[in-house]
The first five atom37 places (N, CA, C, CB, O) and aatype in JSON, in Angstrom:
{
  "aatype": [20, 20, 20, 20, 20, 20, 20, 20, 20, 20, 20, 20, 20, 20, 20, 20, 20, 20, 20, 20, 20, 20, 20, 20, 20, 20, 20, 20, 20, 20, 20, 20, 20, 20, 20, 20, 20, 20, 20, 20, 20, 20, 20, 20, 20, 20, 20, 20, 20, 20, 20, 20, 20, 20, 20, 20, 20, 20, 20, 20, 20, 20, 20, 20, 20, 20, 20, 20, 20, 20, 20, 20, 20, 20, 20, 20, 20, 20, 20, 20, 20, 20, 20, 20, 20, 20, 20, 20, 20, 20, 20, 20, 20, 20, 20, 20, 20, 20, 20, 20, 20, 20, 20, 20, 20, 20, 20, 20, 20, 20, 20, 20, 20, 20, 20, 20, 20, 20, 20, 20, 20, 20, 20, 20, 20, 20, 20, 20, 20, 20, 20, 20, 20],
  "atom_mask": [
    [1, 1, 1, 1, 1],
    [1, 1, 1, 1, 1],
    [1, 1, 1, 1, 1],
    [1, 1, 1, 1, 1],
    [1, 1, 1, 1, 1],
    [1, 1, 1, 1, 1],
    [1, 1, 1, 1, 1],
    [1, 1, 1, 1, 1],
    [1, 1, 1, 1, 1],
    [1, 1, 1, 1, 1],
    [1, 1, 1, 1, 1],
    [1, 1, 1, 1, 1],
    [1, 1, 1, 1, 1],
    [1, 1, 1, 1, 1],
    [1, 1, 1, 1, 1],
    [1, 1, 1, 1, 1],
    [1, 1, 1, 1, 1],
    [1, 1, 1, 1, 1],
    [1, 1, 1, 1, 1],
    [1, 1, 1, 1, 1],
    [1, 1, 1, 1, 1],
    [1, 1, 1, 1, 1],
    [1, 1, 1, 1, 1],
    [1, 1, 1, 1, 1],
    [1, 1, 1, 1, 1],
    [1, 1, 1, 1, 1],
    [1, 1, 1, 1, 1],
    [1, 1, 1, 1, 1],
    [1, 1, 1, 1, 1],
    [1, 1, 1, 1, 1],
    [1, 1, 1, 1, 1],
    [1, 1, 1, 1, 1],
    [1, 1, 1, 1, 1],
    [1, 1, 1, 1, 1],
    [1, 1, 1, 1, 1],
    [1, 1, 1, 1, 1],
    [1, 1, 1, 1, 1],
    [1, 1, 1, 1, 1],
    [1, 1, 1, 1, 1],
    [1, 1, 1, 1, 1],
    [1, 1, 1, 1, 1],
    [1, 1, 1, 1, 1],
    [1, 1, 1, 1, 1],
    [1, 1, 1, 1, 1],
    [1, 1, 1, 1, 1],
    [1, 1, 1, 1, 1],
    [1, 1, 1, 1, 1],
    [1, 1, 1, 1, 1],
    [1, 1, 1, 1, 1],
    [1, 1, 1, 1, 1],
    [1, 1, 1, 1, 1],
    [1, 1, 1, 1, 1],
    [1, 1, 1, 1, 1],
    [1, 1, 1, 1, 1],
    [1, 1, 1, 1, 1],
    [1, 1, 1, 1, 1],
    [1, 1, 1, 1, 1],
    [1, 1, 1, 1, 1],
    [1, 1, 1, 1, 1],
    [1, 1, 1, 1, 1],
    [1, 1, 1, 1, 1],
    [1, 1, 1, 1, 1],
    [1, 1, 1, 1, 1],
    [1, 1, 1, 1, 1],
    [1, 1, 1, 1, 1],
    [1, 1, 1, 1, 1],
    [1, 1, 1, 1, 1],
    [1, 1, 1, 1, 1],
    [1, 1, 1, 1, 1],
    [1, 1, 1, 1, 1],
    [1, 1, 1, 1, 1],
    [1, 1, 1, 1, 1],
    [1, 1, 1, 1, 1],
    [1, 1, 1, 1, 1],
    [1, 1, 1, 1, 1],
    [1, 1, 1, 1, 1],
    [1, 1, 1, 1, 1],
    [1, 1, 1, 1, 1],
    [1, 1, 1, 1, 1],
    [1, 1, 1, 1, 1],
    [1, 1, 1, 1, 1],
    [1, 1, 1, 1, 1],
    [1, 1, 1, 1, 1],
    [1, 1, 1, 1, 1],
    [1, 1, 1, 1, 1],
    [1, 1, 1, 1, 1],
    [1, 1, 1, 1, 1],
    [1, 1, 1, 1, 1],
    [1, 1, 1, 1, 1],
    [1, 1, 1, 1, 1],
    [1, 1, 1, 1, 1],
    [1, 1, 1, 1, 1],
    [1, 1, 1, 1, 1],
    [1, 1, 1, 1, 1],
    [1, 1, 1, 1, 1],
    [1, 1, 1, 1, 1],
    [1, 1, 1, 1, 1],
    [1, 1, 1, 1, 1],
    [1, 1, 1, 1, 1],
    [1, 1, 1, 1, 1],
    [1, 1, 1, 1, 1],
    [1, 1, 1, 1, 1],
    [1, 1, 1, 1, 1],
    [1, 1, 1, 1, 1],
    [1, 1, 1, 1, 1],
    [1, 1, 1, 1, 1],
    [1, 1, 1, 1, 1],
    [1, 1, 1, 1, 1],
    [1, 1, 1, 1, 1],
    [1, 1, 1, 1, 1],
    [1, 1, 1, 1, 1],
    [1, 1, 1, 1, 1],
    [1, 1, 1, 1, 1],
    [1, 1, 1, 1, 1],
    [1, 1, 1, 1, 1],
    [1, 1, 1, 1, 1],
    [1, 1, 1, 1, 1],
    [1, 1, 1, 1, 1],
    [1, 1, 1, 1, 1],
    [1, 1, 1, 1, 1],
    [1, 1, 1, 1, 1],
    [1, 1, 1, 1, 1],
    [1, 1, 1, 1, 1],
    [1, 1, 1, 1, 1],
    [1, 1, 1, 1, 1],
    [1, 1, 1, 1, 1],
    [1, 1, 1, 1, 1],
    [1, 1, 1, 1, 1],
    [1, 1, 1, 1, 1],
    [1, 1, 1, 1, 1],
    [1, 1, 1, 1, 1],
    [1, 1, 1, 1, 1],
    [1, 1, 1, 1, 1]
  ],
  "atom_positions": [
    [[-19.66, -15.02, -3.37], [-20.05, -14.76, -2.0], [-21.21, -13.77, -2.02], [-18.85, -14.21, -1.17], [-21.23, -12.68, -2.59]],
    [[-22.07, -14.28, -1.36], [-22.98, -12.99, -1.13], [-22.77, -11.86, -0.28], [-24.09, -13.35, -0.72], [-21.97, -11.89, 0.66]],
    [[-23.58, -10.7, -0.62], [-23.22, -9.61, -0.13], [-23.65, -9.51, 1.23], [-23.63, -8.64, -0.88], [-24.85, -9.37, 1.49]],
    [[-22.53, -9.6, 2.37], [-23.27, -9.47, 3.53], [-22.21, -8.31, 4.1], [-23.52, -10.99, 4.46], [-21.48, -7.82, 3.24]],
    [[-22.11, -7.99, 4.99], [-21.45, -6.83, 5.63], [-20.33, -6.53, 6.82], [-22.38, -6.3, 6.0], [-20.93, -6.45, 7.89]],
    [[-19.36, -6.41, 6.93], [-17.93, -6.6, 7.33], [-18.37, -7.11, 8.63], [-16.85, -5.25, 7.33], [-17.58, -8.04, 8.74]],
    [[-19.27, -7.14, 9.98], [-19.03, -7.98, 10.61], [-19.82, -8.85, 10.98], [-18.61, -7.65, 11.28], [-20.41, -8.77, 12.05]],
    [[-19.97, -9.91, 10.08], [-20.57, -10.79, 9.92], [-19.94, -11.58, 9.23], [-21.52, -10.55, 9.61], [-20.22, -12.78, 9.2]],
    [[-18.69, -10.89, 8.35], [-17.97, -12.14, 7.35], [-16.87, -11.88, 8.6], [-17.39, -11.83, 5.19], [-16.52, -12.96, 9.06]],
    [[-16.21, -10.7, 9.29], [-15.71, -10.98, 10.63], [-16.09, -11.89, 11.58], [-15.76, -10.07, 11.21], [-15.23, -12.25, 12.38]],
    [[-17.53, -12.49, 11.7], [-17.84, -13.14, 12.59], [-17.19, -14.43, 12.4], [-19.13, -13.11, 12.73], [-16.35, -14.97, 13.12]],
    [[-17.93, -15.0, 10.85], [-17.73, -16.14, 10.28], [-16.36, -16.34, 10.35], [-18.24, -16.22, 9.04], [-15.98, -17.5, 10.5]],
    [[-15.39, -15.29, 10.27], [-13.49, -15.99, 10.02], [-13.58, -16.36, 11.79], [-11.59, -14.24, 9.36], [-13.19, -17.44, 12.22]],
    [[-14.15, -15.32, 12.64], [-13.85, -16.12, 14.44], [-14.16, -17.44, 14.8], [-14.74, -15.47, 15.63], [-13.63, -18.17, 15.64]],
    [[-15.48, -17.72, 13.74], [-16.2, -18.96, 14.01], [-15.25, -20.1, 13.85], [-17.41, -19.12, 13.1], [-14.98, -20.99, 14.66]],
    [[-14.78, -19.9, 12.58], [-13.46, -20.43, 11.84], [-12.34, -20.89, 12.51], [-12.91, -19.5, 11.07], [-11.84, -22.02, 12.56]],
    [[-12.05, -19.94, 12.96], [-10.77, -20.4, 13.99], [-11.03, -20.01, 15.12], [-9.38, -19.88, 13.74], [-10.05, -19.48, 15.64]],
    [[-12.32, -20.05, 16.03], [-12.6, -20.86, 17.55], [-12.83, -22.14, 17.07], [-14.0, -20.34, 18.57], [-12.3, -22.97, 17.81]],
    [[-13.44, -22.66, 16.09], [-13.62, -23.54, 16.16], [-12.53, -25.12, 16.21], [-14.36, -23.24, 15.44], [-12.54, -26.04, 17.01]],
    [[-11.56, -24.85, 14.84], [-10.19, -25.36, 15.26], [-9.62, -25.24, 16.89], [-9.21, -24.54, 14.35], [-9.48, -26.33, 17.45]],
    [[-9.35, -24.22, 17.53], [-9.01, -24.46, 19.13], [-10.18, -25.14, 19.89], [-8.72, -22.99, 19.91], [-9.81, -26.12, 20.55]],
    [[-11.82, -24.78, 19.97], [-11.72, -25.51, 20.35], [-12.03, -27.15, 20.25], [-11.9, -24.98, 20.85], [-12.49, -27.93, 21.09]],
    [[-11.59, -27.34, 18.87], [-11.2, -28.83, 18.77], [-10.13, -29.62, 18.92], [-11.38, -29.16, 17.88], [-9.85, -30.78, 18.61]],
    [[-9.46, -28.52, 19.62], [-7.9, -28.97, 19.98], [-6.79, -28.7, 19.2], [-7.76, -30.3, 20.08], [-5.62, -28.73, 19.58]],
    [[-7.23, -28.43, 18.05], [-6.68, -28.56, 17.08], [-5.31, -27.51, 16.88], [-7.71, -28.49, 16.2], [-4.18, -27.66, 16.43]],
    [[-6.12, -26.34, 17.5], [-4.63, -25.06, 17.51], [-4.82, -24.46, 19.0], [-4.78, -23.36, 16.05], [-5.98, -24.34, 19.37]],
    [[-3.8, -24.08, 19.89], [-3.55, -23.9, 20.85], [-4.17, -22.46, 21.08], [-2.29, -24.2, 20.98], [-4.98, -22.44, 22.01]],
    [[-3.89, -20.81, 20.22], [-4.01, -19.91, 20.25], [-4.29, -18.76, 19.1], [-3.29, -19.93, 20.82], [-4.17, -19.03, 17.9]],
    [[-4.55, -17.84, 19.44], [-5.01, -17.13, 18.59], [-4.87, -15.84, 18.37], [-5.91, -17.29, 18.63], [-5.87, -15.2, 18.67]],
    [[-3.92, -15.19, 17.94], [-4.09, -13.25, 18.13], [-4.69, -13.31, 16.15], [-1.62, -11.85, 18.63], [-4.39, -13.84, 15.08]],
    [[-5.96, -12.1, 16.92], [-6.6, -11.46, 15.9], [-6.88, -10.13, 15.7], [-7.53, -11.91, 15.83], [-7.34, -9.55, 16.69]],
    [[-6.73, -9.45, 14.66], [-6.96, -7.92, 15.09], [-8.09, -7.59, 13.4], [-4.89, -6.72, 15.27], [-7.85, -7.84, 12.22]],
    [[-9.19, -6.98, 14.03], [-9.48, -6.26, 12.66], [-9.94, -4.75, 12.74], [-10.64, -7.06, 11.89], [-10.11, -4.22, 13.84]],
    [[-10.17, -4.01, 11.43], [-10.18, -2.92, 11.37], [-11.66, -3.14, 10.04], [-8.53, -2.24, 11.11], [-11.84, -3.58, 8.91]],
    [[-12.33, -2.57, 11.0], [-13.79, -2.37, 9.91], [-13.6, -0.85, 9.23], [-15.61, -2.38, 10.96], [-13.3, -0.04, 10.11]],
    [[-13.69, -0.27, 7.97], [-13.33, 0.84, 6.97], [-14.77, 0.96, 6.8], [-12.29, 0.54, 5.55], [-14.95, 2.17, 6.8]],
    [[-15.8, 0.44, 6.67], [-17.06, 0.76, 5.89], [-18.15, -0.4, 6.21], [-16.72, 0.85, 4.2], [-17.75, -1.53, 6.51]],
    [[-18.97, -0.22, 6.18], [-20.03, -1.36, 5.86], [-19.59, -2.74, 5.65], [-20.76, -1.05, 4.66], [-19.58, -3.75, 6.36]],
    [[-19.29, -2.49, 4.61], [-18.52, -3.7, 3.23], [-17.14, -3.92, 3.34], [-18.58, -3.13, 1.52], [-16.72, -4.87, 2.68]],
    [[-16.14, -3.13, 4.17], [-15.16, -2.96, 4.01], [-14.4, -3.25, 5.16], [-15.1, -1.97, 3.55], [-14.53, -2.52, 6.15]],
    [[-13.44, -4.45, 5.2], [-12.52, -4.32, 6.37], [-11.1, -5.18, 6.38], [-13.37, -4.75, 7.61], [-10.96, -6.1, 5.57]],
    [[-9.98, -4.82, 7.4], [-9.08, -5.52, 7.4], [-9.2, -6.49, 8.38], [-8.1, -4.88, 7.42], [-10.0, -6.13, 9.25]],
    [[-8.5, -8.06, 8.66], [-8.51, -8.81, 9.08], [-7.56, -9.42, 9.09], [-9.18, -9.14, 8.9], [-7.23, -9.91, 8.02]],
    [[-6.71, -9.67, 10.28], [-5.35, -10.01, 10.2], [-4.9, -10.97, 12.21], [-4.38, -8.08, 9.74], [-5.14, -10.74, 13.4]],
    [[-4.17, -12.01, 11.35], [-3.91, -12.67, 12.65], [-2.74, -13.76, 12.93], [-5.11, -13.29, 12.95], [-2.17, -14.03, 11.87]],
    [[-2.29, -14.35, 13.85], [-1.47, -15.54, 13.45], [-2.76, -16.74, 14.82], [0.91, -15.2, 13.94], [-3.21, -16.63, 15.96]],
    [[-2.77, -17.43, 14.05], [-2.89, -18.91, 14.95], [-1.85, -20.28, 14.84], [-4.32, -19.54, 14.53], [-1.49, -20.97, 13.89]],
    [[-1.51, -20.34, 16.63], [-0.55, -20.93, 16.83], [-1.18, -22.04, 17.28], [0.35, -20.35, 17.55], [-2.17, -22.18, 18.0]],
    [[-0.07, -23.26, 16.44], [-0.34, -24.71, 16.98], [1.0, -25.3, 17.92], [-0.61, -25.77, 15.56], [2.15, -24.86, 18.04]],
    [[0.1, -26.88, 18.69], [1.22, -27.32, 19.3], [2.0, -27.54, 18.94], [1.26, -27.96, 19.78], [2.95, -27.26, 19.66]],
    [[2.32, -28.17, 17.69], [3.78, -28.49, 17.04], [4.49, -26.78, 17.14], [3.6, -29.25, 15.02], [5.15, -27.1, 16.15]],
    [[4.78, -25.82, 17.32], [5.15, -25.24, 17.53], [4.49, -24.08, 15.81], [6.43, -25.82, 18.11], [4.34, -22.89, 16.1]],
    [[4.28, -24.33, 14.8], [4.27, -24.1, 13.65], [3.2, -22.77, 13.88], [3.91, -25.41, 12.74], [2.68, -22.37, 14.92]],
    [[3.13, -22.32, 12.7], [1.99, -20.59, 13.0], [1.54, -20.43, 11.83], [2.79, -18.83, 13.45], [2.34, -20.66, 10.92]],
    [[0.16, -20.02, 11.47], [-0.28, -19.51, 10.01], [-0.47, -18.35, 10.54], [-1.57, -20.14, 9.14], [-1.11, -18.27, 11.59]],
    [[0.07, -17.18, 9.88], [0.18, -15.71, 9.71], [-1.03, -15.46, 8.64], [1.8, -15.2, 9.14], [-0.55, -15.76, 7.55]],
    [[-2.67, -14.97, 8.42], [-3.52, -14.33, 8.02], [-3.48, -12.92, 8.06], [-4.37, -14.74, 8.49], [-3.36, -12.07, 8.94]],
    [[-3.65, -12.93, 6.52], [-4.5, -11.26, 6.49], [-5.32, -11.29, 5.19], [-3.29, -9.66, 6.35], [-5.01, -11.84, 4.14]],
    [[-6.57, -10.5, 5.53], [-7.09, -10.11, 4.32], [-7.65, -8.79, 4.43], [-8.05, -11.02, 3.86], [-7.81, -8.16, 5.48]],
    [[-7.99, -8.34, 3.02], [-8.81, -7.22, 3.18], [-9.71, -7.25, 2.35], [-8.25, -6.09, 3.12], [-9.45, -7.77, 1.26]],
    [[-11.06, -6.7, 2.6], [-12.0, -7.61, 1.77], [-13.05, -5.89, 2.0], [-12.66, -9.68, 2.65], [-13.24, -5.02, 2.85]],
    [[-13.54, -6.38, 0.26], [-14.52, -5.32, 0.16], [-15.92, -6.41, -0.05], [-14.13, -4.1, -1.28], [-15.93, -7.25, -0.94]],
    [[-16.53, -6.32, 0.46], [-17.8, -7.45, -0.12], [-18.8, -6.98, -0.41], [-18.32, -8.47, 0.72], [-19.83, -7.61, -0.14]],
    [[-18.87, -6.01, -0.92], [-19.44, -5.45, -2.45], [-19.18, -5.85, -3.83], [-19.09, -4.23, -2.62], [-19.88, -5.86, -4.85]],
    [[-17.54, -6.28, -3.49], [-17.19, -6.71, -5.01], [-16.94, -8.08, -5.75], [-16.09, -6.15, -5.26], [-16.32, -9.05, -5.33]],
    [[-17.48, -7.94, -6.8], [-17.45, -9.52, -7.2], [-16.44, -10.5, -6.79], [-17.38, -9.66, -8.57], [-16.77, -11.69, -6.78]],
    [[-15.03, -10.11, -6.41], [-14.17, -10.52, -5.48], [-13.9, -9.76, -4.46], [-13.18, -10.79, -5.94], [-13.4, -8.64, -4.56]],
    [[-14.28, -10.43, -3.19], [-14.26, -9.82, -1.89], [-12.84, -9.37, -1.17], [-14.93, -10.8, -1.04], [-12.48, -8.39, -0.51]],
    [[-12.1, -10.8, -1.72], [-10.62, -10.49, -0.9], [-9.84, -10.01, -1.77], [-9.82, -11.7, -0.23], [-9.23, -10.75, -2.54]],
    [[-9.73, -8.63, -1.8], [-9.02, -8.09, -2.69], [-7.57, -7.85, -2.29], [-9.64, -6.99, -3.05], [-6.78, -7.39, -3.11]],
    [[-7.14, -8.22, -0.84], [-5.95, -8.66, -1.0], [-5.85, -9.61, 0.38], [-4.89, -7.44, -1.2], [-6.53, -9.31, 1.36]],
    [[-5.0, -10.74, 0.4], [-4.98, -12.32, 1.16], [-3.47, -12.47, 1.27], [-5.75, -13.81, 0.15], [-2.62, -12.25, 0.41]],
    [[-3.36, -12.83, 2.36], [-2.08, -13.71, 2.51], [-2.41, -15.23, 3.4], [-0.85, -12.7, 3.41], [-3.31, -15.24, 4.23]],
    [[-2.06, -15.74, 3.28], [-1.87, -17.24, 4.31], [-0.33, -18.0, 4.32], [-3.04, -18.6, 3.64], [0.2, -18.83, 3.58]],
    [[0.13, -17.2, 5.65], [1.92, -18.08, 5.55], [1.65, -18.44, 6.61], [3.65, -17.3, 5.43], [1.19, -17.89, 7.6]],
    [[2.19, -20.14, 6.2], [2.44, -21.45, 7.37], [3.92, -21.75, 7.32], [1.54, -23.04, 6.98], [4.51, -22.19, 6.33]],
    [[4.5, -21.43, 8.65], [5.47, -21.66, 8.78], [6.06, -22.49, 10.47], [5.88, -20.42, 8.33], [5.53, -22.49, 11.58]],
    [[6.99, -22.94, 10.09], [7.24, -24.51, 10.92], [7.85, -23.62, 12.34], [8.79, -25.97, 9.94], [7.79, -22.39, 12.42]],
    [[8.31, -24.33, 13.18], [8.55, -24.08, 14.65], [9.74, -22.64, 14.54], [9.29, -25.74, 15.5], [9.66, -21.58, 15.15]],
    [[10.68, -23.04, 13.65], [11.85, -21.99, 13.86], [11.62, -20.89, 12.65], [13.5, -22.78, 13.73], [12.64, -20.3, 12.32]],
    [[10.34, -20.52, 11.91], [10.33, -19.76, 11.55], [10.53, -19.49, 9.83], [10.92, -19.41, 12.37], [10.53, -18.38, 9.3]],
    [[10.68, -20.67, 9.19], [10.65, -21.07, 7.84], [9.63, -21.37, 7.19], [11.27, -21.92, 7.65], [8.69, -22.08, 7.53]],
    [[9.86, -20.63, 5.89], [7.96, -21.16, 5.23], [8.23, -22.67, 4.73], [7.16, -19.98, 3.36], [9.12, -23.33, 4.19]],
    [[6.93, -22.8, 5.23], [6.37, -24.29, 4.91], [5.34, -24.1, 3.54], [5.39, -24.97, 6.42], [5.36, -24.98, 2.68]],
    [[4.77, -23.32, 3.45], [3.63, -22.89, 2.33], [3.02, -20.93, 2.37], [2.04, -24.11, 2.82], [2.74, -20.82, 3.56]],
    [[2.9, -20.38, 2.12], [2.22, -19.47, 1.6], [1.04, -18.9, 0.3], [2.98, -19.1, 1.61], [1.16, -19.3, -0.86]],
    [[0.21, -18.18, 0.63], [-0.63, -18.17, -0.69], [-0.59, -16.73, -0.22], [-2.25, -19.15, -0.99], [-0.32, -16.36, 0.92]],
    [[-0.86, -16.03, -1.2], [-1.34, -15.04, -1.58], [-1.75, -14.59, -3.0], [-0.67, -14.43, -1.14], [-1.92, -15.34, -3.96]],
    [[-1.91, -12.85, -3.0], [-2.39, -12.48, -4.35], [-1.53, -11.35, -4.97], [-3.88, -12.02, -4.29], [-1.89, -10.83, -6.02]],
    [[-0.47, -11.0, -4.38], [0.3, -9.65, -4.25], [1.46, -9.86, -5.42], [1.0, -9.38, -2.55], [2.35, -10.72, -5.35]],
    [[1.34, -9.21, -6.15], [1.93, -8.81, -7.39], [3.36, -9.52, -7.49], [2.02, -7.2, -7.47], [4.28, -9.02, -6.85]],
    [[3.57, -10.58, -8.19], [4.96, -11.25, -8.12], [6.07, -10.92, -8.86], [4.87, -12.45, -8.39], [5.81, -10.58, -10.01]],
    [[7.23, -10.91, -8.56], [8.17, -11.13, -9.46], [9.47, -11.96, -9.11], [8.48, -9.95, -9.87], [10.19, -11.95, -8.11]],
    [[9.5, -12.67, -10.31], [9.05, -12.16, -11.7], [7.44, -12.69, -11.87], [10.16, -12.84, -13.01], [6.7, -13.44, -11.24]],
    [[7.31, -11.82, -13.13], [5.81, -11.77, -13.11], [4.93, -13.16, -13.52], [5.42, -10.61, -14.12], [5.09, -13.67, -14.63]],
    [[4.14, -13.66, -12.68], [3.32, -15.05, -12.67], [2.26, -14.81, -13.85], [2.48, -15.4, -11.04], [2.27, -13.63, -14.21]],
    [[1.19, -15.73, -14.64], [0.43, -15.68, -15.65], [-1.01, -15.21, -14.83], [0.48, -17.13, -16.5], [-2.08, -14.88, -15.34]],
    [[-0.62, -15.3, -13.27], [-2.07, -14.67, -12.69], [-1.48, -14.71, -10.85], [-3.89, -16.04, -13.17], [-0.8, -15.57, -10.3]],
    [[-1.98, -13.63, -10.35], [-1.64, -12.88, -9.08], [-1.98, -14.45, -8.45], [-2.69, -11.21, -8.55], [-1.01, -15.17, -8.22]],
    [[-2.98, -14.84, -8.24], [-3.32, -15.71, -7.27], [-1.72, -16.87, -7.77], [-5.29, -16.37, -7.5], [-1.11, -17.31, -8.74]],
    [[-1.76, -16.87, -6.25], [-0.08, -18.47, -6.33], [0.08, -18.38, -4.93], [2.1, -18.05, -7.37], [-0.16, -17.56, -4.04]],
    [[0.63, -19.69, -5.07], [1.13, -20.63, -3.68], [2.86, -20.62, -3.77], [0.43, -22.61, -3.8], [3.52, -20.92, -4.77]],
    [[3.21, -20.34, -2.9], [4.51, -20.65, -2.7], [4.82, -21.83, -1.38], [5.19, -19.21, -2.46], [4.25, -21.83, -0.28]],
    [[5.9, -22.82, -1.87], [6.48, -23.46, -0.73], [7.72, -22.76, -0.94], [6.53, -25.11, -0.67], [7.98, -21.63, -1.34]],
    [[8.68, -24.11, -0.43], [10.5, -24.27, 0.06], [10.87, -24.2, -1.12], [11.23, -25.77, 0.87], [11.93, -23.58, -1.19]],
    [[10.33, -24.7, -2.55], [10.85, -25.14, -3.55], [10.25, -24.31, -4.92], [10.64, -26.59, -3.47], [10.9, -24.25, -5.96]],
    [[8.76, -23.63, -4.75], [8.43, -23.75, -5.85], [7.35, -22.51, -5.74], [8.02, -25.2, -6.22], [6.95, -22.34, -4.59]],
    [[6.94, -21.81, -6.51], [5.7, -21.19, -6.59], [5.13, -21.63, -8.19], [5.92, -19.47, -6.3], [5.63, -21.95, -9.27]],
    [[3.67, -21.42, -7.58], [2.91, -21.97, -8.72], [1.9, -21.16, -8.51], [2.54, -23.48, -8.78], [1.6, -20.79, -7.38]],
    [[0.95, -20.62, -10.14], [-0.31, -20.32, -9.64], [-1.58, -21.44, -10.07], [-0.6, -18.86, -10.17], [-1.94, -22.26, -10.91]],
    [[-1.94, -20.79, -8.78], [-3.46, -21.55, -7.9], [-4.55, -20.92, -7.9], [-3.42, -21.78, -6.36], [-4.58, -19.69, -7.87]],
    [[-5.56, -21.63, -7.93], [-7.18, -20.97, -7.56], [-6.88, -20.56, -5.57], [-8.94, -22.75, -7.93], [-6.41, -21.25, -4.66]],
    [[-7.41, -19.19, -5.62], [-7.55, -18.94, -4.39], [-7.94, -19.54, -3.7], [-7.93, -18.25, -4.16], [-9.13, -19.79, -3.91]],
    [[-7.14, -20.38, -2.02], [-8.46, -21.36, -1.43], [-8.47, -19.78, -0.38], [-8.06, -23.57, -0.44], [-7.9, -18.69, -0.33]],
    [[-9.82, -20.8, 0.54], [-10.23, -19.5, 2.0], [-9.32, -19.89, 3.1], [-12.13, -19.6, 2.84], [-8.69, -20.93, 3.3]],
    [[-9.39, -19.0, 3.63], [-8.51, -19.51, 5.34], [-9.08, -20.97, 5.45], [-9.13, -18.38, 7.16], [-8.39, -21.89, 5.03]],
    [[-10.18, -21.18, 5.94], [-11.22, -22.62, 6.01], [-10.26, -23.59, 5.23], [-13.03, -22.48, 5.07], [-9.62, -24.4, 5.9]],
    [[-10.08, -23.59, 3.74], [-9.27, -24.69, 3.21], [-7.87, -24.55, 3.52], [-9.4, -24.81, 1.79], [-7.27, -25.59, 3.79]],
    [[-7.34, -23.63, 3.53], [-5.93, -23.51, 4.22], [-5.85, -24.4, 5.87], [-5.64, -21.63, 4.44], [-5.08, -25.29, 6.22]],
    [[-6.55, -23.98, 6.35], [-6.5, -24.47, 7.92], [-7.18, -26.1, 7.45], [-7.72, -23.28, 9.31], [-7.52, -26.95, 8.27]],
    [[-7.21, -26.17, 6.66], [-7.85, -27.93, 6.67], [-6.79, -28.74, 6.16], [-9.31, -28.31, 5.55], [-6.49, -29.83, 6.66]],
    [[-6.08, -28.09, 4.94], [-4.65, -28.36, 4.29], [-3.95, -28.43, 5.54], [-3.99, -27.16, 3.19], [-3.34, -29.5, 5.5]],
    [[-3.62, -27.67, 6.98], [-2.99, -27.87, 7.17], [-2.98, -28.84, 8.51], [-2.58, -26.97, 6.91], [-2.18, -29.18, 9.38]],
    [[-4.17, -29.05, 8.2], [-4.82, -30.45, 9.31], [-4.22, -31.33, 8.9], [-6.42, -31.01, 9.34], [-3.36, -31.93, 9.55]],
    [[-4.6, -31.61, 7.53], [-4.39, -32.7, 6.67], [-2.7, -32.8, 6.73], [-5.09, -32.41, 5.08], [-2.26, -33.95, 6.71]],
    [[-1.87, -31.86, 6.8], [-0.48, -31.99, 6.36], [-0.22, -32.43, 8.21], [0.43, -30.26, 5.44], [0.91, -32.87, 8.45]],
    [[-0.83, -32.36, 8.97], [-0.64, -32.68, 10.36], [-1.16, -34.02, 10.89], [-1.22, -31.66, 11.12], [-0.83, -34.38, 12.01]],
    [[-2.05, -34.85, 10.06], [-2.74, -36.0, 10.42], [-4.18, -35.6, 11.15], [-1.77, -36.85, 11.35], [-5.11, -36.4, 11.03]],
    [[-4.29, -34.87, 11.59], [-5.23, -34.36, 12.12], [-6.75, -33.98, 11.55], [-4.66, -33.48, 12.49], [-6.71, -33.11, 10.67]],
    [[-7.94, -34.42, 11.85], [-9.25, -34.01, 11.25], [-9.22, -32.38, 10.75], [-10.45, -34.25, 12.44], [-8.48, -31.56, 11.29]],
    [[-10.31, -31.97, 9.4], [-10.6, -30.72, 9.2], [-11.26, -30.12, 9.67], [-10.83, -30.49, 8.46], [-11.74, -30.65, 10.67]],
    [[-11.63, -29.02, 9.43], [-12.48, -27.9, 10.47], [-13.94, -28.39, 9.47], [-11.82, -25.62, 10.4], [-15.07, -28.01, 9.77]],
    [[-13.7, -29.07, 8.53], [-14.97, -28.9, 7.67], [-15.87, -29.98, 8.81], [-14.78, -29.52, 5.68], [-17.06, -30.23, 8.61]]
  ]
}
């Protein structure tokens, strides 16, 4: 990622998910962030769809550093409140061969980090529904 400056990669995650609502695609949106520095900020939210289901976001991202999101979550979970999928990077145990992993109902595995963007397209795709791409 290139080095650009906390709100502007803030802009780009709004762009992100206005754009899903308004393609119909997700009903709502609470977002909250906290800019720390230049380079530096938290970003955290849930967007709710009609099927009733919610992806819970957060990151915190320095983008100065060769990895920006130095710490991510993405949990999708179904109408009554059960994970359907999660990713994050937060220290597992027992201990995984590398922080980055996906968890479902059944299984955790580690994964190459996707972005919110591929998460919210995964979960187009797991809905029948077009991607944000």
């Amino acid at each position: 990622m290139s080095a650009i400056e906390f709100p502007e990669y803030l802009r780009q995650i709004q762009d992100t998910l206005n754009e899903v609502i308004s393609a119909g695609q997700a009903l709502s949106l609470e977002l909250q962030a906290d800019q720390r520095s230049s380079t530096q900020g938290f970003i955290a939210g849930i967007l709710y769809f009609a099927d009733g289901t919610e992806l819970h976001f957060r990151e915190y991202v320095n983008l100065s550093a060769p990895e920006p999101r130095q710490m991510y979550a993405y949990h999708y979970q179904d109408a009554d409140g059960q994970l359907i999928f999660r990713y994050d990077n937060a220290v597992h145990r027992p201990p995984l061969s590398a922080r980055e992993h996906k968890h479902t109902r059944d299984s955790v595995v580690v994964i190459l980090p996707p972005t919110l963007e591929q998460v919210i397209d995964e979960i187009m795709h797991d809905q029948g529904l077009a991607g944000t791409s």
